[in-house]
N, C-alpha and C positions, 0 to 999 in steps of 0.2 A: 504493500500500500504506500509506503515512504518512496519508493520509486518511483510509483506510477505518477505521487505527486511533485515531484523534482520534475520528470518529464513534462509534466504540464506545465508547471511553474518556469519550465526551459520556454517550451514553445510560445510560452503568451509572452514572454520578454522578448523571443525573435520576434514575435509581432508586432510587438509594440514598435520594436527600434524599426521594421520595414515601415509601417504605419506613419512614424515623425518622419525616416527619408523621404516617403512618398508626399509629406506634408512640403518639407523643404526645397523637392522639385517645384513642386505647385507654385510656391510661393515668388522663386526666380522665374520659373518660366511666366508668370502673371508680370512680371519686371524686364520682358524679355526686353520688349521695346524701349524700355529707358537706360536698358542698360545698352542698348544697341546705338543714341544719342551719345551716352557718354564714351563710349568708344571712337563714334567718327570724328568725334574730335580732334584726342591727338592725331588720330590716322592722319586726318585733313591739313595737321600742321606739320605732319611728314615732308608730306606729297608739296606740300607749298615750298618749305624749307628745302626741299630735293630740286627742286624746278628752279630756286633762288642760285644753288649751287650750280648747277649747269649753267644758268646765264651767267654765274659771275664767271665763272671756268672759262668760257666764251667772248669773253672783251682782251684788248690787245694785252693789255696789261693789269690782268685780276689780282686785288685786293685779295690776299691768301690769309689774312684775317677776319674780314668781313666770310671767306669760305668756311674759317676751322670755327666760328660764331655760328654759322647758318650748320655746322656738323654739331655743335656742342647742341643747339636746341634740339635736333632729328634725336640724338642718345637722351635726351631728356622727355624728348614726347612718346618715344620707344618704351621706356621704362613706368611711363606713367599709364600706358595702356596694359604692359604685361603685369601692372600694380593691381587692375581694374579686373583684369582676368585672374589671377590670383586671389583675390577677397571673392569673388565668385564661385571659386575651383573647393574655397577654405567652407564657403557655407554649402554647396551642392554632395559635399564628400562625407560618408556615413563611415564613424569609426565610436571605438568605445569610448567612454568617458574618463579625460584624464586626468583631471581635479589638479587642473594649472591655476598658480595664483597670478590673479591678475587686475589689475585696472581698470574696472569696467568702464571708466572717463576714457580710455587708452582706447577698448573695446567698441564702444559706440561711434569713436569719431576714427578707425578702420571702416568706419560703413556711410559715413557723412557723406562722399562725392556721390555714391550708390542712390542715398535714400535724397539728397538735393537734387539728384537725377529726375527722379519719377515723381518728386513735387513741383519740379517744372512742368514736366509731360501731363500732371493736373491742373496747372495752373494756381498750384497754393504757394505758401512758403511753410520754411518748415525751422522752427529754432530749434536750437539746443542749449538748456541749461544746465550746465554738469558744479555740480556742487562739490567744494574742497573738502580734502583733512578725509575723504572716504577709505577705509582699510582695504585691503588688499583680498578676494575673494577666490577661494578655491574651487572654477568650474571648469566647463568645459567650454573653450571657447565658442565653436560652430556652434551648438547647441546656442548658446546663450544670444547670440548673434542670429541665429534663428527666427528666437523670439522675437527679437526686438524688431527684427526685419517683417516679422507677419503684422506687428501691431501697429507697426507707421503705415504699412501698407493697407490693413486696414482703415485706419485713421484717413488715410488718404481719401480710398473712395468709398468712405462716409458722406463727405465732402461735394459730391457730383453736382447736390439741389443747392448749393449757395453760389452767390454769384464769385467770379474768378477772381476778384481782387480782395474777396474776404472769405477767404478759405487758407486753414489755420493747423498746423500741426504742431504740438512744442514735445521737444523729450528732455527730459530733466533728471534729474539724479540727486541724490541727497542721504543724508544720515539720519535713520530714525532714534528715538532717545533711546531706545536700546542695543544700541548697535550693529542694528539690522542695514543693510543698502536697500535706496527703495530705485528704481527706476520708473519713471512715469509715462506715457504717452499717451498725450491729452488731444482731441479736438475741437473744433465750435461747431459741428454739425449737429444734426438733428438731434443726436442721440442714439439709444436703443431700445427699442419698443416694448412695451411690456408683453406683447404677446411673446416674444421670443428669450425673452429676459434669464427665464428660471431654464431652459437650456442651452443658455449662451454657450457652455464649457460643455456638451454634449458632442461625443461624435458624428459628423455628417449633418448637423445641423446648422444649416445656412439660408444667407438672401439670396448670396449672387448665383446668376442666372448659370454660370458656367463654373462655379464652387466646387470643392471636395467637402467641403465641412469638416476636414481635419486639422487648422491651422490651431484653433484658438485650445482645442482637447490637446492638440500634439505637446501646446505651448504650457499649458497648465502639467502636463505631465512631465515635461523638463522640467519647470519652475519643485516641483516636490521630490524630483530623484535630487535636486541638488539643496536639500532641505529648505526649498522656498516656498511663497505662494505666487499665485496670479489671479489676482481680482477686479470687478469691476466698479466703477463708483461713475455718478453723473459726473459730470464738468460742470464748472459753474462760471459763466450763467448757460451756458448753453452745450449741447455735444456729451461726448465719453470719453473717460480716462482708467483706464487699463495701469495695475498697479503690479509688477515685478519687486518681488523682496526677497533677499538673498541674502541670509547669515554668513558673519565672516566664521574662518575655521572655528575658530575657539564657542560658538555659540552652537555648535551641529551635537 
């Protein structure tokens, strides 16, 4: 009988970790397009910089400083796209939990160009408030960066029925008096309805028309393998705000 319950107790954890992978494709692939913006970017500053270098190559007597300038930007805008593919590669990739201490302020603004990406592609903006003096947290990164990445993204398109120059996302960060880490991520949209309210955190329970309903379940079951929670609370005066709490080691 003790076997047969280890077996189970096996299977429904491979579930679980396929179940948040599956969550964490969802989530980028829903980001494909903004992430696809922030790439052509530097591409485009490549391609200009390369074009700049040939013409200067091309005059009787080429500036070979103004070249090794227009070379130094190409290695710079190089590096900034394999940066972009990298934080992509770190959140898509399904591995065990390695209980890294880390800076969640460090954490969140890894994903700042990501997530000011696709609140352009909304048409919002999006702050960040990261609060000082916060201890250092033993998680896992992807996971945690997961999270944060489903709830802006949701926040985001909360967001669709306000008009585009007042649509509003803040992530913030702070020390609770017990010295818990709280992360927040707040909007000013509608809110969430009370019909759907009391299975927010339910598997496959979703609005969007094209949803998994596993982001916000995947996310609350990170938040408690790493002794935390994830809850929700109105915004005030307007919207939802989604709370991330994460005990430093010494409180687990």
């Amino acid at each position: 009988m003790t076997q047969t319950n280890a077996r189970i107790d096996e299977a429904n954890r491979r579930l679980q970790e396929r179940l948040m992978h599956v969550s964490r494709l969802a989530a980028v692939g829903e980001m494909a397009s903004g992430v696809a913006h922030e790439l052509n970017q530097p591409l485009a500053a490549v391609a200009n910089y390369a074009q700049a270098c040939e013409r200067l190559l091309g005059l009787p007597n080429p500036d070979l400083e103004e070249v090794r300038d227009a070379l130094r930007q190409i290695t710079a805008q190089a590096v900034r796209a394999g940066d972009i593919i990298s934080r992509l590669r770190g959140l898509t990739r399904a591995r065990e939990s390695l209980g890294e201490l880390t800076d969640v302020n460090v954490l969140i603004l890894e994903l700042a160009d990501l997530i000011e990406s696709d609140a352009r592609l909304h048409e919002a903006t999006c702050r960040f408030e990261l609060g000082k003096g916060l201890p250092p947290i033993a998680l896992d990164r992807a996971q945690i960066q997961q999270v944060i990445f489903t709830l802006v993204r949701n926040a985001l398109e909360a967001l669709n029925d306000r008009p585009p120059g007042a649509r509003e996302v803040v992530v913030s960060t702070a020390r609770a008096p017990d010295g818990d880490v709280l992360i927040e991520v707040r909007d000013n949209g509608p809110g969430i309805s009370a019909q759907i309210l009391e299975r927010l955190f339910d598997p496959f329970c979703t609005t969007k028309p094209a949803g998994t309903g596993l982001g916000l379940a995947s996310s609350r079951t990170i938040a408690r393998s790493h002794g935390g929670t994830l809850e929700h609370r109105p915004n005030t005066p307007a919207g939802a705000c989604f709370v991330l709490r994460l005990p430093p080691p010494a409180r687990r």
